[in-house]
DRENTORKOL-3810 file (N, C-alpha, C; in nm, 4 decimals):
REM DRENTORKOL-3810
@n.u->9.1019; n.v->-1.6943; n.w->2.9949; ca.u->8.9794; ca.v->-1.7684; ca.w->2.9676; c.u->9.0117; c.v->-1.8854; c.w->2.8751
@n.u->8.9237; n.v->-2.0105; n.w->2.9056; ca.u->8.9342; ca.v->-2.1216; ca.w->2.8251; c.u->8.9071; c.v->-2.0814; c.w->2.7098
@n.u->8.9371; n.v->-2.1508; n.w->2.5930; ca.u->8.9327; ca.v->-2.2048; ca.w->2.4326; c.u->8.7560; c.v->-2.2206; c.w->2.4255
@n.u->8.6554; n.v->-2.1088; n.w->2.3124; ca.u->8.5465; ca.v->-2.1482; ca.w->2.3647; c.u->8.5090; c.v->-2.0823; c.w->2.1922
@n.u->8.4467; n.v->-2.1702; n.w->2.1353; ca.u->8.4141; ca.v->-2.1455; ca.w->1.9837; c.u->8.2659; c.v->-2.1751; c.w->1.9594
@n.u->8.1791; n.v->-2.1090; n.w->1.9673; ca.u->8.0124; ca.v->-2.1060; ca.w->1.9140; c.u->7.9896; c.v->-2.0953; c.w->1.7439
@n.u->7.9530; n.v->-2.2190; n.w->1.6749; ca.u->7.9373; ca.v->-2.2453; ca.w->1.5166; c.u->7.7964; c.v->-2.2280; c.w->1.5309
@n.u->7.7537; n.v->-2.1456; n.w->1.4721; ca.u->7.6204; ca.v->-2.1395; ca.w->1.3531; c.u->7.6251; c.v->-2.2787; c.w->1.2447
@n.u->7.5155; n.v->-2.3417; n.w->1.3107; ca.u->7.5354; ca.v->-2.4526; ca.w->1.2148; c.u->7.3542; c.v->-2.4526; c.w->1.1583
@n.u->7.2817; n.v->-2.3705; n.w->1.1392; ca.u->7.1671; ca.v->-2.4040; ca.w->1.1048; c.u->7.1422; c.v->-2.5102; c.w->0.9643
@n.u->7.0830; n.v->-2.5563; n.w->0.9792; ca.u->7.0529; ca.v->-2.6335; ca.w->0.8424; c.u->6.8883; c.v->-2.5593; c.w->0.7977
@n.u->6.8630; n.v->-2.4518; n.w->0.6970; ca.u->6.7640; ca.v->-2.3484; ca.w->0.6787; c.u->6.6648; c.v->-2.4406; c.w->0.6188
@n.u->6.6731; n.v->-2.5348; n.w->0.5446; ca.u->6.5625; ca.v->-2.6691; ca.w->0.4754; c.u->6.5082; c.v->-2.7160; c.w->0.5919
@n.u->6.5899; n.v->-2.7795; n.w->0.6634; ca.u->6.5052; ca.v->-2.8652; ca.w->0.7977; c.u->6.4649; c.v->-2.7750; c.w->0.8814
@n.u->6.5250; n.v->-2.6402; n.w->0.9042; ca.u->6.4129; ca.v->-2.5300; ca.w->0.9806; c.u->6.2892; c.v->-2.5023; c.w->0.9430
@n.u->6.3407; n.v->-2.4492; n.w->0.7959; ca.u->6.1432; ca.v->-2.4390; ca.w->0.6936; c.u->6.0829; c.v->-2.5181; c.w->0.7387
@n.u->6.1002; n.v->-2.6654; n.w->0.7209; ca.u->6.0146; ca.v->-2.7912; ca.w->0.7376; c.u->5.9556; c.v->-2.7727; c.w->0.8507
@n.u->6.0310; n.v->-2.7895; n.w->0.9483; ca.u->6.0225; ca.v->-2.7727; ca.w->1.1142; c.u->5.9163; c.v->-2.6564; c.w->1.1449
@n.u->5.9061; n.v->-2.5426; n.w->1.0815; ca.u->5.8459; ca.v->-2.3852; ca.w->1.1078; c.u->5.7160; c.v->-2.4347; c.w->1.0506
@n.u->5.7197; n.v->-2.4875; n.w->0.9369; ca.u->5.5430; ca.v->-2.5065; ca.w->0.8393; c.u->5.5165; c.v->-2.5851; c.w->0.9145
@n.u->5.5409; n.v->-2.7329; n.w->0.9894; ca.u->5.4750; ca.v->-2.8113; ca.w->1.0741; c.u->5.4151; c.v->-2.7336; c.w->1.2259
@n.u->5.5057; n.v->-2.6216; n.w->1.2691; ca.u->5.4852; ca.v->-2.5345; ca.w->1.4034; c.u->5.5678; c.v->-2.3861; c.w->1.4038
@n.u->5.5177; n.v->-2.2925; n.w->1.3604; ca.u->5.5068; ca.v->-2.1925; ca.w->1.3680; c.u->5.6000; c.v->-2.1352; c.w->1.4641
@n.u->5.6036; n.v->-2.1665; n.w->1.5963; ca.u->5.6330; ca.v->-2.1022; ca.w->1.6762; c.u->5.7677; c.v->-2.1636; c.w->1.7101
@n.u->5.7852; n.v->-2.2783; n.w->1.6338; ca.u->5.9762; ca.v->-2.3852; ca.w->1.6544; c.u->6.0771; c.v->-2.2666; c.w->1.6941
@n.u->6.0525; n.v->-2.2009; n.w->1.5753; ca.u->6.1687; ca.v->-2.0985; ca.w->1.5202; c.u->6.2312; c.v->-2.0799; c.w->1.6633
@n.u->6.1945; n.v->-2.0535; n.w->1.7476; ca.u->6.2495; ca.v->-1.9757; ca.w->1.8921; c.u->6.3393; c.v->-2.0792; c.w->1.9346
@n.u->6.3613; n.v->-2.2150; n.w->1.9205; ca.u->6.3662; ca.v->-2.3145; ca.w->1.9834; c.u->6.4604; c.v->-2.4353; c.w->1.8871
@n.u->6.4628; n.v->-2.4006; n.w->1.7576; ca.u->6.5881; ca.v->-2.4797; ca.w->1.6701; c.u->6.6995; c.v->-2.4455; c.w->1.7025
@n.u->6.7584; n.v->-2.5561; n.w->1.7419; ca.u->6.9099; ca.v->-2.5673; ca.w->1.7894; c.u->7.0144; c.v->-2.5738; c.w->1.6444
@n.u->7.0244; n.v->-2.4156; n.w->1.6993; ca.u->7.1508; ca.v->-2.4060; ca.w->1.5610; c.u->7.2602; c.v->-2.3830; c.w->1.5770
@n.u->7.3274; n.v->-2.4232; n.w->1.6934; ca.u->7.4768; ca.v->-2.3347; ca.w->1.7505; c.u->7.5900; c.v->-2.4981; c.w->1.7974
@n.u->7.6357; n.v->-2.5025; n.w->1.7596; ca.u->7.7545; ca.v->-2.6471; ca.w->1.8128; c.u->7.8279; c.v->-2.5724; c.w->1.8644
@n.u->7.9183; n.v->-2.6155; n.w->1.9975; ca.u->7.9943; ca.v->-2.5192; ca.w->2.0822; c.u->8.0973; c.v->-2.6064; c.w->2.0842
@n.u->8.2037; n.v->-2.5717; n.w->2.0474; ca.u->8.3917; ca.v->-2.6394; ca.w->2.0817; c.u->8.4233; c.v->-2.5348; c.w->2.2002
@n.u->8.4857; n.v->-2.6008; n.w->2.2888; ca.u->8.4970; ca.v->-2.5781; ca.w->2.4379; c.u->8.6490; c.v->-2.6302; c.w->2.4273
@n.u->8.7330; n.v->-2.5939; n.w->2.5178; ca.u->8.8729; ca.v->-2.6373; ca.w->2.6016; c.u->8.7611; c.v->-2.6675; c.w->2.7054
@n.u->8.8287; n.v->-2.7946; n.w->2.7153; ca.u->8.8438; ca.v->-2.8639; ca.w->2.8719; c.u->8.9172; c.v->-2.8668; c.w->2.9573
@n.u->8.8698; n.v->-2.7988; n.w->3.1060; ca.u->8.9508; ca.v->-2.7286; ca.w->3.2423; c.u->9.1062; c.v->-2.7627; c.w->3.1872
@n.u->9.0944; n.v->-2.9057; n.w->3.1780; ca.u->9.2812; ca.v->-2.9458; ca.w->3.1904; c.u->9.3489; c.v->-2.9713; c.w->3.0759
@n.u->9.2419; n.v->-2.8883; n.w->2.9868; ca.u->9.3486; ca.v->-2.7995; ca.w->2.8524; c.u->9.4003; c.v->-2.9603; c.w->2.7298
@n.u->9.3675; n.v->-3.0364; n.w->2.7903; ca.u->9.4126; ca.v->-3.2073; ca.w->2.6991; c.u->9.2908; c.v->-3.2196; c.w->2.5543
@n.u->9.1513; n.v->-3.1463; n.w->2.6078; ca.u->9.1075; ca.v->-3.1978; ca.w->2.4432; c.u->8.9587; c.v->-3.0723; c.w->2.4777
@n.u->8.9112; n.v->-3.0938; n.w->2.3428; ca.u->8.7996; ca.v->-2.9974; ca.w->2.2976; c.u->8.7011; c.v->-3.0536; c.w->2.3743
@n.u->8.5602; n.v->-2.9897; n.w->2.4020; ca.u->8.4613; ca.v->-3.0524; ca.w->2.3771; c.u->8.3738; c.v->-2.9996; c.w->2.2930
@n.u->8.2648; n.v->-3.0826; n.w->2.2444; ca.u->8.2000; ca.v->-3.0343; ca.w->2.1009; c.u->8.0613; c.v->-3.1196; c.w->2.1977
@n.u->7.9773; n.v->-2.9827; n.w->2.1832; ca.u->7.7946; ca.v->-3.0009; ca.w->2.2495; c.u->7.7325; c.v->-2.9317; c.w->2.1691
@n.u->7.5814; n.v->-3.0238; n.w->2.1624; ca.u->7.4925; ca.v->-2.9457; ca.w->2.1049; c.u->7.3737; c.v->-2.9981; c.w->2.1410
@n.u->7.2434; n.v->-2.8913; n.w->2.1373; ca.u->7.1022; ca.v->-2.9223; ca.w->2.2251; c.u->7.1160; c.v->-3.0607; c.w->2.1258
@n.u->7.0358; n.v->-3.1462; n.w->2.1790; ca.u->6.9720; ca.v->-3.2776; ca.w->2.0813; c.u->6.8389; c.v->-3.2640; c.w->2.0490
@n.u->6.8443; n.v->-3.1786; n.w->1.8933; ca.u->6.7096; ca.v->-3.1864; ca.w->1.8497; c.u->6.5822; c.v->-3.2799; c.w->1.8653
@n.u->6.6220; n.v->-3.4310; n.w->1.8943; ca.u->6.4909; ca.v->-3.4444; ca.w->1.9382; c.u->6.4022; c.v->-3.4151; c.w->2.0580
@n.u->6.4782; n.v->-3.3215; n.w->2.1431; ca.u->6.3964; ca.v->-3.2306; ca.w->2.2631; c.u->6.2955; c.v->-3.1726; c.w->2.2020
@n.u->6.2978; n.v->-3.1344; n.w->2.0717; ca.u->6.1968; ca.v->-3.0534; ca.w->2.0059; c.u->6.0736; c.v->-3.1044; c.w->1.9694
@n.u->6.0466; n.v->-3.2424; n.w->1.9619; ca.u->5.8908; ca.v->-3.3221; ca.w->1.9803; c.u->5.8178; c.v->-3.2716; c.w->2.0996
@n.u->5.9365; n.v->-3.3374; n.w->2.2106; ca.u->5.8469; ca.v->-3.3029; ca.w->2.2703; c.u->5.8451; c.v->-3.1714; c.w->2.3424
@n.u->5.9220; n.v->-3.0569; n.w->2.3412; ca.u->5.8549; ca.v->-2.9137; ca.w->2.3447; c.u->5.7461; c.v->-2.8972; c.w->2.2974
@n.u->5.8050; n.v->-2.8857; n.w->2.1598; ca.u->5.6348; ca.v->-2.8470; ca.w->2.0790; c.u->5.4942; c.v->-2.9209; c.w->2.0916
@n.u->5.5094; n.v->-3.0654; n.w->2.1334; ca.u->5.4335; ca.v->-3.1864; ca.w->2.1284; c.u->5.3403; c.v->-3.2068; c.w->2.0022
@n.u->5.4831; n.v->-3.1840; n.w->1.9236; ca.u->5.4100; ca.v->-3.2157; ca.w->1.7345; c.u->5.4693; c.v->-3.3785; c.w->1.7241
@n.u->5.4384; n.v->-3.4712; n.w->1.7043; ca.u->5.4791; ca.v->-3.5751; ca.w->1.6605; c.u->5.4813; c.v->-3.5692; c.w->1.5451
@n.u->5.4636; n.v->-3.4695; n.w->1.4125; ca.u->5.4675; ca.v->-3.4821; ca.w->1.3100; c.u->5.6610; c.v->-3.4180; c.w->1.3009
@n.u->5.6668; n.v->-3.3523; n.w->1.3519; ca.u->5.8197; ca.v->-3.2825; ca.w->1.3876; c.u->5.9070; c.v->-3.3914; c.w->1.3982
@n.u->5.8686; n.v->-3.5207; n.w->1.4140; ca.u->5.9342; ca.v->-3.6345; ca.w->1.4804; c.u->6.0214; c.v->-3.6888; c.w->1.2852
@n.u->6.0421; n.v->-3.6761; n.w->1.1929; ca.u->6.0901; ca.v->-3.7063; ca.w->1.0925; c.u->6.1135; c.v->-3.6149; c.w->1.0588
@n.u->6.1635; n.v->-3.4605; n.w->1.0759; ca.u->6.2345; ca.v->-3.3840; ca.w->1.0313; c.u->6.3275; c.v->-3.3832; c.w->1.1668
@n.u->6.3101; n.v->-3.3864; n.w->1.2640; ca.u->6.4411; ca.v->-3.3935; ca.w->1.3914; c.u->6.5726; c.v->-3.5250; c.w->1.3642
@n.u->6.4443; n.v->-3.6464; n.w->1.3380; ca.u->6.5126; ca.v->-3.7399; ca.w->1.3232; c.u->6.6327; c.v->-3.6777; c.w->1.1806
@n.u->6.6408; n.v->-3.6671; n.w->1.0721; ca.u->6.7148; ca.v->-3.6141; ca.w->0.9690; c.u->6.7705; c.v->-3.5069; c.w->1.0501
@n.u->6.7387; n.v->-3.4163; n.w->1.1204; ca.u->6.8518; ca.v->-3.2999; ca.w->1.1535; c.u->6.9249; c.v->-3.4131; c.w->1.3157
@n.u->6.9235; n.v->-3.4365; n.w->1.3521; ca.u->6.9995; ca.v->-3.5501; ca.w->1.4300; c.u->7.0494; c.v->-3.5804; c.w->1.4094
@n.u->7.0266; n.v->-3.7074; n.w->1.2862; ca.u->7.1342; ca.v->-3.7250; ca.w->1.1657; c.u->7.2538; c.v->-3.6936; c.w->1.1842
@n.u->7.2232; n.v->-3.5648; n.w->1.0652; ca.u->7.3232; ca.v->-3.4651; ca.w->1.0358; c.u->7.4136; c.v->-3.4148; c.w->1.1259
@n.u->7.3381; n.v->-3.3828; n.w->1.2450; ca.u->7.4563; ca.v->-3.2948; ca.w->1.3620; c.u->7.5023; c.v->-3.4045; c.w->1.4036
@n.u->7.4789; n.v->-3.5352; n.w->1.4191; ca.u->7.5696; ca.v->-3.6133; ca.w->1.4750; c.u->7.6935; c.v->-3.6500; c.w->1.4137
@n.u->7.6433; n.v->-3.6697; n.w->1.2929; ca.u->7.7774; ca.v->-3.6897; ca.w->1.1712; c.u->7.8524; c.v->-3.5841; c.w->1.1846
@n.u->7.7904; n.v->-3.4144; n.w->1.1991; ca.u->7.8675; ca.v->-3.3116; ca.w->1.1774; c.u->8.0120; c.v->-3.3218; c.w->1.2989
@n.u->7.9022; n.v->-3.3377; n.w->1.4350; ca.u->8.0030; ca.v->-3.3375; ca.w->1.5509; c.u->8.0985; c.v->-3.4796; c.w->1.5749
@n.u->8.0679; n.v->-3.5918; n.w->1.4728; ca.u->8.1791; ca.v->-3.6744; ca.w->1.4727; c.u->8.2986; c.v->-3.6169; c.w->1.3915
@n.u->8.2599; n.v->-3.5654; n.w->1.2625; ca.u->8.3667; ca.v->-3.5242; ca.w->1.2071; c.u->8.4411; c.v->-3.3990; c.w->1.3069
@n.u->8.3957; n.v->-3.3011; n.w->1.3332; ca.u->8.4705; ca.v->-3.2420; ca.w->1.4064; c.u->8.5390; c.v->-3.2763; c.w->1.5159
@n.u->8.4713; n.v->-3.4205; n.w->1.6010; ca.u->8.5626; ca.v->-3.4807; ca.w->1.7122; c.u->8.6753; c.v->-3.5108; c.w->1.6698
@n.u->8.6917; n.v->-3.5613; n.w->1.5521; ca.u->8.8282; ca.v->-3.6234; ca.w->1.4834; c.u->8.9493; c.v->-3.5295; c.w->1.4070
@n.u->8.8683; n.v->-3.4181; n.w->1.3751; ca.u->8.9683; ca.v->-3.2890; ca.w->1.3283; c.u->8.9718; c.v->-3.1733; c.w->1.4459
@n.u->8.9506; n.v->-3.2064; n.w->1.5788; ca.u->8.9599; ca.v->-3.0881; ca.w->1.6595; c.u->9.0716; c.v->-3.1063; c.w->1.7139
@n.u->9.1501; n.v->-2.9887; n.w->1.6863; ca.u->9.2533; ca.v->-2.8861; ca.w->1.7885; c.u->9.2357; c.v->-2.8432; c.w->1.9095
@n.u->9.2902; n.v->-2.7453; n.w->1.9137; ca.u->9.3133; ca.v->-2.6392; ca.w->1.9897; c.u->9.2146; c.v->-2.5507; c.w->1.9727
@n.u->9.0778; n.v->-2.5149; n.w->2.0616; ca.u->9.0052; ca.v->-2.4115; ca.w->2.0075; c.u->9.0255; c.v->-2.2883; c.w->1.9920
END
């Protein structure tokens, strides 16, 4: 089997936020970044849901400035890891 690594990356502040604006988010915050081998074994890949799917699930537009900040973050997170990834 390929190289296949699932990170817990929750950020628990921007969930709270996210949960007091809609209650029912919780089911639906993308907290997992996945490092993958690719078929022909040459490089990682690094995916993750793109929190701003979560406006419009929920259809809170108030959700729309706490996604934006967790977006942010996972994007920065998964650049840095594009640049320090190995071998998963």
């Amino acid at each position: 089997m390929l190289g296949y690594r699932i990170l817990g990356t929750c950020n628990t502040a921007l969930a709270g936020e996210a949960m007091e604006l809609d209650r029912a988010i919780g089911v639906a915050v993308p907290c997992n970044v996945v490092i993958r081998e690719d078929p022909g074994g040459a490089v990682s890949v690094i995916e993750a849901l793109n929190p701003e799917s979560l406006v419009d699930l929920a259809g809170q537009e108030q959700l729309a400035q706490v996604v934006s900040r967790t977006s942010d973050g996972l994007q920065a997170a998964m650049h840095t890891l594009s640049e320090s990834a190995g071998p998963v």
